[in-house]
N, C-alpha and C positions, 0 to 999 in steps of 0.2 A: 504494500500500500504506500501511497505518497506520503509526501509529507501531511501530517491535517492540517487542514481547513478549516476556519469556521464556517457554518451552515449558513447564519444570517448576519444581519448588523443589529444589533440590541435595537429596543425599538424608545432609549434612553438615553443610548451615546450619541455623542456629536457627528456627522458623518465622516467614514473613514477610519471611525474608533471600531473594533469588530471585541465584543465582549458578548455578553447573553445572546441565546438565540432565542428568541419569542415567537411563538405561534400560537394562530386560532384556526379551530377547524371549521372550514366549511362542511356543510352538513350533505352526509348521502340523500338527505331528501331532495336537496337539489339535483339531483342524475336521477335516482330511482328509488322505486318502493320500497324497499325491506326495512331499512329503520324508521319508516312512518309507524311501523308497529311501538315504539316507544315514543318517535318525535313525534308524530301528527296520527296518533292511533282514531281520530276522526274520521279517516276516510275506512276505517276498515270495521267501525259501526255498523255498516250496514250490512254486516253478517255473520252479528249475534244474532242465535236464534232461526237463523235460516237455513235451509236444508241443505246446500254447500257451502262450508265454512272457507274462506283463504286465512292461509299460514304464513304466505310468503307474495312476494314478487310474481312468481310462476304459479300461484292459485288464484291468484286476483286477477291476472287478466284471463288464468283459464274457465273460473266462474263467470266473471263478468262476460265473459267473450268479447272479440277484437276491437269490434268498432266502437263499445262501451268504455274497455279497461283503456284504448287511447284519448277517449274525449275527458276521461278523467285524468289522466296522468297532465297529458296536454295543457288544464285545467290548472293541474297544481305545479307542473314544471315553470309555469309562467308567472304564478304568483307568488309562490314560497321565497322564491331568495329574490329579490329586485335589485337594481343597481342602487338604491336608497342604502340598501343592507350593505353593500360592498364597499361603496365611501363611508359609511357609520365604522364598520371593523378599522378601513384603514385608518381613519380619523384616533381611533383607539392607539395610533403607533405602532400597530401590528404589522406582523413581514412576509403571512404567507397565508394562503388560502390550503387546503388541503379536500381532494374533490375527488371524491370516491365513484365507481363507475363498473356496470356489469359488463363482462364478456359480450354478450348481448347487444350492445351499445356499436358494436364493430362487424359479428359473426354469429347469425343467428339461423340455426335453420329450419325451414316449414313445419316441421313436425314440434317444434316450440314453440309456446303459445305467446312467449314475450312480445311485448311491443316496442314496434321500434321509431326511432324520433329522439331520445334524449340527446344525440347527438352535438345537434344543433343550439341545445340549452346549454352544455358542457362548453360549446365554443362562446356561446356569449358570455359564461361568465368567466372563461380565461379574460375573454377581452375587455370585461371592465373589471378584471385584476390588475391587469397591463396598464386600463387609463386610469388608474387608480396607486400604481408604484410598487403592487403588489407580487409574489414570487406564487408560484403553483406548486403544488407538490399531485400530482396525477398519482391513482391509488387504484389497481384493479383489485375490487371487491367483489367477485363471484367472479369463480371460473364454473366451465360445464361438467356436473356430474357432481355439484358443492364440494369443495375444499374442506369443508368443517359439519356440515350438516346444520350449521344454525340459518335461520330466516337470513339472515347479513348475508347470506352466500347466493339469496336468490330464491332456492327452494331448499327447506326444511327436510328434515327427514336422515338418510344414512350417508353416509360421508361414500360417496362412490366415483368421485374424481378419479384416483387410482384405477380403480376395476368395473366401473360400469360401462366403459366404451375403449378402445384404443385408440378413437380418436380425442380423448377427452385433453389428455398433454399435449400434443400439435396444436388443438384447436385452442389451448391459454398460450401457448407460444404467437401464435397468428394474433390472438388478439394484442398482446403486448406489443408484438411488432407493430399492428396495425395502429395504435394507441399513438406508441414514438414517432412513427412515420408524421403522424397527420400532424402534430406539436412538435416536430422538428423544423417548422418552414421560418421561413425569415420573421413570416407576422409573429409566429408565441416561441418561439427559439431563447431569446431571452428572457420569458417570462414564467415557464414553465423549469423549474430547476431540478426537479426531481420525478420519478417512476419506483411506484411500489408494484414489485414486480405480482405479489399475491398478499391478499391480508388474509392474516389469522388460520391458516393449515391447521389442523389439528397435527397433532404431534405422531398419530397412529399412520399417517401415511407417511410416512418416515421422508421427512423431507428432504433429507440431506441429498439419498438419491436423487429428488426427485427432482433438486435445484438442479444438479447436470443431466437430466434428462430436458428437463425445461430448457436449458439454455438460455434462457434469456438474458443473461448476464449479456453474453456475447451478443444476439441478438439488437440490443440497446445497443451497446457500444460501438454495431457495425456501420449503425447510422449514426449515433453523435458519443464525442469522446469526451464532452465536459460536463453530459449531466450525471446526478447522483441518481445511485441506484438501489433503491431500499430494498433489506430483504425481512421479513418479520419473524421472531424468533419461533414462531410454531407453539408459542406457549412454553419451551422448554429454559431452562435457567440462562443469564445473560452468559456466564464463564464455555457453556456448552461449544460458541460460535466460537471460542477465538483463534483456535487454531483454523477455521473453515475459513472465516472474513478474511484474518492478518496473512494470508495466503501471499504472495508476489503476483498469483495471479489476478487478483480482481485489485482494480483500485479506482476511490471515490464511490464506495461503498458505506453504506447506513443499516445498521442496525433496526431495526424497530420494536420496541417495546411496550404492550398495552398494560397500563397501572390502574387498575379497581378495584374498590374493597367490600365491592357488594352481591358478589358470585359465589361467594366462599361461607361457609356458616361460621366457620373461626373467626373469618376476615369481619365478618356484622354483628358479631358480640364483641369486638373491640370496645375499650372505652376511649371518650374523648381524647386524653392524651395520650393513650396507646396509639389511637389512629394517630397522631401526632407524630410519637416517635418511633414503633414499632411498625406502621407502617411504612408513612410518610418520607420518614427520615432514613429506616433501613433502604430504602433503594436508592438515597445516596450512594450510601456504602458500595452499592451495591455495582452501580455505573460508574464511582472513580476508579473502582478496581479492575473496571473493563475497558479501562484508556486504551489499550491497543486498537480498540475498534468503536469507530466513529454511532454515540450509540443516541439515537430517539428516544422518546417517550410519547409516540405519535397518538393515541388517545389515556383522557384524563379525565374525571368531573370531580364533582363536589358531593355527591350522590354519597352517603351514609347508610341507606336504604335500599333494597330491590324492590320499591313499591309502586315507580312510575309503571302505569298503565302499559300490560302485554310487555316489558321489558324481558322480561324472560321467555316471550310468545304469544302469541295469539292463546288464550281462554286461558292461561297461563297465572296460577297468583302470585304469591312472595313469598320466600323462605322467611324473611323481615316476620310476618303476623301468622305463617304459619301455614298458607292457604298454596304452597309450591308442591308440598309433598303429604299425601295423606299418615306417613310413620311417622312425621315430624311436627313438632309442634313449633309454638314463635319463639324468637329467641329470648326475648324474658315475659314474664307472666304480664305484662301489661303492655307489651310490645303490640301496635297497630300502626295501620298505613290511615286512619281518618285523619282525612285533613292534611293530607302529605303535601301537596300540589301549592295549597292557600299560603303565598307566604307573606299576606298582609297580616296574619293573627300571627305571625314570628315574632318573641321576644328578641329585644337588643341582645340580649346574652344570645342568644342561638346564631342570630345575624353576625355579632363578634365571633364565634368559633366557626363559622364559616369562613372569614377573611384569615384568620388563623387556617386554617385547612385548608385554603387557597394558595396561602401563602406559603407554608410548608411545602409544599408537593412544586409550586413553583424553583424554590430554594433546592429542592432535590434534584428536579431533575432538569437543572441547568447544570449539575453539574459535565451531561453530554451535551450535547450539541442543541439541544432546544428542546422544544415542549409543544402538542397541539391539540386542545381541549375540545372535546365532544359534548357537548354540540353549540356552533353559532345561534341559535335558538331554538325551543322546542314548546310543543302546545303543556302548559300546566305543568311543568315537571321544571321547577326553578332550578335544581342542583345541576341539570343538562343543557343550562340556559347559560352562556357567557354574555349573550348585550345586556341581558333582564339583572347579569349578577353585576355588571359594571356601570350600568343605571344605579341601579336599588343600594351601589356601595359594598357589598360583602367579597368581591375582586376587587384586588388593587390592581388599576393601571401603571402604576409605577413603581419601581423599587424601591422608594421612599415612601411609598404607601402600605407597603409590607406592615403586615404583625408578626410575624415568627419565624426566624429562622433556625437551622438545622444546627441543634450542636457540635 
């Protein structure tokens, strides 16, 4: 690997100064359906109760059928992110948008029921990235045959990436090629800095193979040599990659690491200053120890709780109050999601340990190369909300704004 780089310019220093890398994510609502199940679970109302339910991306337009699930998607690609939203981020001093996008988007065929069009929404909002000073990071989130089995992959259900097709690797190869191609031309060349080659693999399909099967590394590279090239850890520990990344052969390579403490039943019976230190702070630890390779933190929230609405799925409840798993009960005896969303009845005290808990996991995980928080906004789910939490004050926009750093 080269020499490192930093990823961005702090969105605090003077220009020219290169210290923190700051980012905010733009949201997969903006490309495509699957995290409307958590951000905008609105549109997928209207199939409680009905006699086909959608789980995913690939149930919702194949319930709705075509010319339904496009006049809706159409509907919401147009209004969800607006260029209003994209000068407000960058107004924030922020440096990168982060814009996730299904295979689908490039490579779809007849027998998928997906629709196609987001395209063209993808390109408008590189392009008021661009007149806005903003950097891209391009994120393929759903390959064919799902990478992970979760709704984020497109379609829900068993992880068959690996084994349901032999075309399923060619075809995330083409899509990624197809991806770079179209964002390697002179108009977003500059403006697009990075490619996440796959998010979130489960760790079962043993990725390591299946990065040099994929190729994509090479792939990217053969058409452009200066952008970065993210690979996500599969879920497995940061120390696992460093002999794989620190290689001679790859170089301006990114690590990508997803940080949440609300998946886990250990991780949500934390208390307040355990999430502080034991979590927050251990992946400090955790990412300076991995200085040999260039490491993300590419999602992040404020979320204490699994209560925001189908966050774990469609008809899906929460581990939080209990209602995820029939063996299992909530995590303390008086542990409940009422009122989770409301956070005009938030006491000051809860508002202050948010900006602390913001702050902390900020503080962490600068110590790699930046940070990019899920989600740029989200319906009723404040802890998923970054404008809602830098309005309402519990995000510091500045580093002077901070409440807690890491010991």
């Amino acid at each position: 690997m080269s020499e490192k780089q930093n990823f961005t310019i702090s969105l605090v220093e003077s220009p020219g100064t290169i210290k923190n890398a700051d980012y905010v994510d733009n949201s997969a609502a903006l490309i495509y359906v699957m995290y409307l199940l958590g951000i905008t679970p609105s549109l997928f109302e209207q199939f409680v109760g009905a006699p086909q339910e959608a789980l995913d991306e690939y149930t919702f337009t194949q319930v709705l059928g075509h010319h339904e699930a496009k006049r809706q998607l159409k509907e919401h690609w147009s209004t969800w992110v607006t260029e209003k939203d994209i000068e407000t981020l960058a107004s924030y001093g922020l440096n990168h948008l982060r814009i996730p996008v299904g295979y689908w988007a490039f490579d779809k065929t007849p027998e998928e029921p997906f629709v196609k069009g987001a395209f063209k929404y993808l390109q408008k909002a590189v392009r008021w990235a661009k007149k806005y000073n903003l950097k891209v990071v391009l994120d393929l989130h759903g390959a064919p045959g799902s990478q992970n089995g979760f709704d984020n992959s497109g379609k829900r259900g068993p992880v068959g990436w690996q084994t349901s097709s032999t075309d399923n690797i060619p075809r995330t190869i083409k899509a990624v090629k197809i991806m770079t191609e179209k964002f390697n031309s002179p108009e977003f060349k500059n403006t697009v800095s990075a490619i996440n080659v796959l998010n979130e693999p489960a760790w079962q399909v043993a990725y390591h193979s299946s990065l040099s099967n994929l190729n994509s590394y090479k792939v990217i590279r053969h058409l452009n040599s200066d952008i970065l090239v993210v690979f996500h850890t599969a879920f497995l520990p940061l120390k696992t990659w460093q002999n794989f990344l620190s290689s001679s052969e790859f170089d301006r390579v990114v690590l990508d690491t997803h940080s949440y403490a609300v998946f886990d039943y250990s991780l949500l019976a934390l208390n307040p200053e355990q999430r502080l230190l034991n979590f927050s702070c251990s992946n400090k630890a955790d990412i300076t120890s991995n200085q040999g390779i260039w490491t993300l933190v590419g999602e992040w929230s404020l979320a204490i709780t699994d209560c925001t609405k189908w966050l774990n799925g469609f008809g899906r409840g929460a581990r939080y109050d209990g209602t995820y798993e029939k063996n299992r009960g909530p995590i303390c005896p008086n542990c409940t999601c009422q009122g989770e969303g409301n956070y005009s009845n938030w006491a000051n005290d809860y508002k202050n340990y948010l900006k602390q808990y913001a702050s902390a996991q900020m503080d962490a995980y600068e110590a790699g190369i930046g940070w990019i928080f899920w989600n740029f906004k989200a319906e009723n789910s404040p802890h998923w909300d970054f404008m809602l939490g830098i309005r309402e004050g519990w995000i510091p926009r500045t580093p002077e704004e901070r409440a807690y750093a890491c010991p």
